[in-house]
Every structure is written in C-alpha cells, then in structure tokens.
N, C-alpha and C positions, 0 to 999 in steps of 0.2 A: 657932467656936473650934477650933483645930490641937489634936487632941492628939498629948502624946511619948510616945512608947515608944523606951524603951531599945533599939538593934540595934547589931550587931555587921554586919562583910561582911568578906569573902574571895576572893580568888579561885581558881578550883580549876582543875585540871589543864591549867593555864598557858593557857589561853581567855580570849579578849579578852571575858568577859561579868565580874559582879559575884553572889556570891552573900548574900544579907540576911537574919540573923537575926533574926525577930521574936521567940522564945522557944523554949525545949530542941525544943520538934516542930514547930512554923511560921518555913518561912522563904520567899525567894520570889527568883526573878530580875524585874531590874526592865526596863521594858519598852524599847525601841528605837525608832527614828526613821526611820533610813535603815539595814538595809532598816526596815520599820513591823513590828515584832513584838512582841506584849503581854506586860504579867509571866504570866511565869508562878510558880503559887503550890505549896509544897512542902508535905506534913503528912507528921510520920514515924509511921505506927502501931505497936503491938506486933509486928501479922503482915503488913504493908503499909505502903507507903511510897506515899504518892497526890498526882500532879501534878493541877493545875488548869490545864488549857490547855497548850498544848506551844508556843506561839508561830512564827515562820520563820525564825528568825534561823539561822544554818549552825551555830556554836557551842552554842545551844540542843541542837539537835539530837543534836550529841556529847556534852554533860553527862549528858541524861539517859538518854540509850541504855548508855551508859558507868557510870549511877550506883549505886554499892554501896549495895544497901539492906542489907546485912546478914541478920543472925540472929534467928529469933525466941527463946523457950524454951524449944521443943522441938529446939534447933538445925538448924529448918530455913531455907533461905531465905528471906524475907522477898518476897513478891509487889509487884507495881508495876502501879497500878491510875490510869488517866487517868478526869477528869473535865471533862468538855469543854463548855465556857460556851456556844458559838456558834458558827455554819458561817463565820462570814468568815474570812479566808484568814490574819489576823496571827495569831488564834487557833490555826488547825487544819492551817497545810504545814507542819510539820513529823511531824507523824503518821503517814505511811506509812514514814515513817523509822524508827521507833521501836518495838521489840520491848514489848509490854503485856501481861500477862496478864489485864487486862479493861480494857473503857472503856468508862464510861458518858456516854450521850449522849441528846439527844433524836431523834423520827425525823426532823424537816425536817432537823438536823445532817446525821443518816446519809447523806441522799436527797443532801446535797450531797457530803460523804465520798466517794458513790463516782463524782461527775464528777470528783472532785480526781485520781481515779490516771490520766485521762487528760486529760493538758494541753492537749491542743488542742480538747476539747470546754468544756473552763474556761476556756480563752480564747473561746471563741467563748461563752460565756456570760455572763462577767462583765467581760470588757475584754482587749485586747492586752495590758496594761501588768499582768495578771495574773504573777506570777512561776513558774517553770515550776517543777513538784515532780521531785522525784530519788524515787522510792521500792525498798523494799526487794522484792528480787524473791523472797524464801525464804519470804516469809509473806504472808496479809494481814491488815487491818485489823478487816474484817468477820466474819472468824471467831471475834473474839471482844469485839463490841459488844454492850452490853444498853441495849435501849433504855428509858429513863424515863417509866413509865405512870401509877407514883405514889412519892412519897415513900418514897425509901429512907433509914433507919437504920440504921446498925452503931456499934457501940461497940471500936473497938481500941487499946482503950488512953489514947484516945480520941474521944470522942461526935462521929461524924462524922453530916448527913443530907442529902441531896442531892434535890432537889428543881425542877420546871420553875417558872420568874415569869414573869408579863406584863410585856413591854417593848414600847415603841415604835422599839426602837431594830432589832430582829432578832425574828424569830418564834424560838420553841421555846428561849429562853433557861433556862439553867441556874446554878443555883449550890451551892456545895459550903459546908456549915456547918460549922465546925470547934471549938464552943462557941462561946468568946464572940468570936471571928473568924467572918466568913461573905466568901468569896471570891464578887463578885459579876460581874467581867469588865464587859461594858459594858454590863450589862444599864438602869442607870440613864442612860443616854446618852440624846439626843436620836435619831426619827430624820431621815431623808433622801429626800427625793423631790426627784429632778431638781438646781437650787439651792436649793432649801428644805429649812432644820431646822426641826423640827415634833415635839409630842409628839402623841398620837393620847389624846383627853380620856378615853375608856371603860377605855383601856389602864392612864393613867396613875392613873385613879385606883382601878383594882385591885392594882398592881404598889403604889402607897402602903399597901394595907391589908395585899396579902402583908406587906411588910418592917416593917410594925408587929408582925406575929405572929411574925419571927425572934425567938428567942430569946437575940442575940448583943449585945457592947456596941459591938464595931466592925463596920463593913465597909471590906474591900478593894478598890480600884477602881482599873479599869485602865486606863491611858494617865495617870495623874494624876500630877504633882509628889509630888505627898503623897499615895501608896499608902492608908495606912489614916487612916480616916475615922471620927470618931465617928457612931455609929448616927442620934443623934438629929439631928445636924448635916445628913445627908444627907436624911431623913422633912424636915425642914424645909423644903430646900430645896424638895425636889420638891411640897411645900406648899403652896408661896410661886407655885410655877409653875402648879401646879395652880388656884388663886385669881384669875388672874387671866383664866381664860377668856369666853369671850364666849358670851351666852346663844346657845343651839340652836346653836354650832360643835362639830365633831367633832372638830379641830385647834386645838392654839394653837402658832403659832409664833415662832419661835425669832428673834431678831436679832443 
C-alpha cells in the first residue's frame, strides 16, 4: 500500500532541481537520473539544519553550500551538519564542495572520501566513467568527520539518532532517524557482483531485524518513484525476499 502524505515543492534560487516538503522540518530534493544523483534529505533542527547525503548533481551542490539555515534562540547561527548514507559516488561528490560544520559518517565511507579528492586515483579505482570531483581548496572535509562507532542521539528540536545497518547493498551503511521519518538511502537495495543482483542471506536477515527495532512509521528510500514508504510495507517486502532462500545459500538472487 502507497502511502500519501501531503507535500508541497518549490524551487529555490532559480536551480534547475525541485525542493519537497514533507512537514514544517522534513523535506528533501528528489533524486536524478542523468547525471545519477540521490535525494537528498533535509531536517531543520532548533540549532542545526542536517542534510542526509549531498548527492552529484552540480545544482545540488549550490543549494546547499548556499543554504540559510538561520537563527537559533540564542540568535546564533544555526550549524549544518551532513549525514552520509554510503561511499558511492551519487551519494558522496558533492561533498568536498560543501562547507559542514560536522559530518557523520561511517569509516569504510571515510576510507573512500579520501580517494574521492583525487580523481584519478577514483578513476583508477572504480571505473573511467567515474565523474571527476571539483573540490574546495580552502578547506577539507576530514577535518571535521566523526566517524560512527555507535549510535548517536540528539534531540534538536527534534529527536534525531543516527546509526550504522547491515546491507547487502554497500558496507558501512548509515541512516539518519528523524522520529517517525528515518532516511535510509540505499541501504535496503539489492547488491552487485559482476551482473548479478543478490541479497547476501546473513546480511539480510539482520538489516530485517535492525528495521524492526526503528522506531519510525516511514522510511525514506532512495532512487524510488515514491520517496517514502510505509515502514511495514518495506519489513515485508524484504520478508517476502528473505523467504525464499534456498537451504545452506549464502545469496539469493535477484531476477
């Protein structure tokens, strides 16, 4: 079952992207094609203003480097704090672009973050058809990463907790809860060996019992027609998949 939620969208500082309201603190840009760059997800806090992924799209890039988080309370600033789903590249070039004052991530992410600042070592890593990163030369990235060892909570305004899941889809995946929202990126994705999609069975059936213990009604999922997703619709599926493996495989794959 689809669920609706009421949004709103806009576009902002005359940028060929779409801005999407899910409610007063969550909203999200939706993801892209050509180039491939994922939503990225927005929560406005009291004292922080926190992206979920920064995607590669060039527009991306300027929104949020560009983007007034405002004032808190105490009329200071408002800080801008990344949350970073995964190392693949729709998620993460746009990041040396982008001034943060913190970003959390996990370390196989990091390990990959810092082949990203040199492109010819990422091309020679992950393919030619890698797209070559612009970064900012006045900063970097790694000076102000905290790597995720356990479960963080903060409460700004609203009850944010970030946390690493097992996926088959990328090692060292991440997701940001935002109560009854939890941004999950592709963490529920199949993954990829060679031409084969495959769920990896040990994986997935931990990554099912994590997202039993969120506490949220949706989840947000990236690359999908339909962004958010009823909780229980998704536990299903991955169910449904999970059920059908074949005795003593490690993989079941995907058609």
């Amino acid at each position: 079952m689809e669920v609706r939620i009421e949004k709103t969208s806009e576009t902002v500082y005359n940028l060929p992207m779409e801005l999407i309201h899910i409610d007063d603190r969550i909203s999200y840009i939706p993801a892209t094609e050509n180039p491939l760059s994922a939503d990225v997800g927005i929560v406005e806090g009291d004292d922080a203003v926190w992206f979920f992924d920064v995607g590669s799209e060039d527009s991306v890039a300027t929104f949020i480097e560009n983007y007034d988080t405002g004032f808190n309370s105490k009329s200071e600033r408002k800080k801008k704090f990344a949350v970073i789903s995964h190392f693949h590249t729709d998620h993460t070039a746009n990041l040396p672009r982008i001034h943060f004052d913190k970003i959390f991530l996990g370390k196989y992410t990091l390990k990959y973050l810092k082949i990203i600042q040199n492109s010819s070592e990422l091309q020679a890593e992950y393919g030619s058809d890698t797209p070559t990163i612009q970064t900012n030369a006045d900063f970097s990235f790694e000076d102000v990463c905290q790597i995720i060892t356990e479960p963080i909570e903060v409460d700004d305004g609203i009850k944010l907790r970030i946390a690493e899941i097992p996926s088959s889809h990328t090692k060292g995946a991440v997701y940001l809860q935002a109560e009854k929202y939890t941004f999950l990126g592709d963490a529920t994705f199949y993954g990829y060996k060679r031409e084969k999609k495959f769920y990896n069975v040990q994986l997935l059936q931990q990554e099912i019992a994590a997202l039993k213990e969120i506490d949220s009604v949706f989840f947000l999922l990236s690359h999908r027609r339909h962004f958010t997703k009823q909780k229980k619709a998704v536990v299903t599926l991955l169910e449904q998949i999970y059920n059908v493996r074949k005795p003593d495989a490690t993989e079941i794959e995907i058609f």
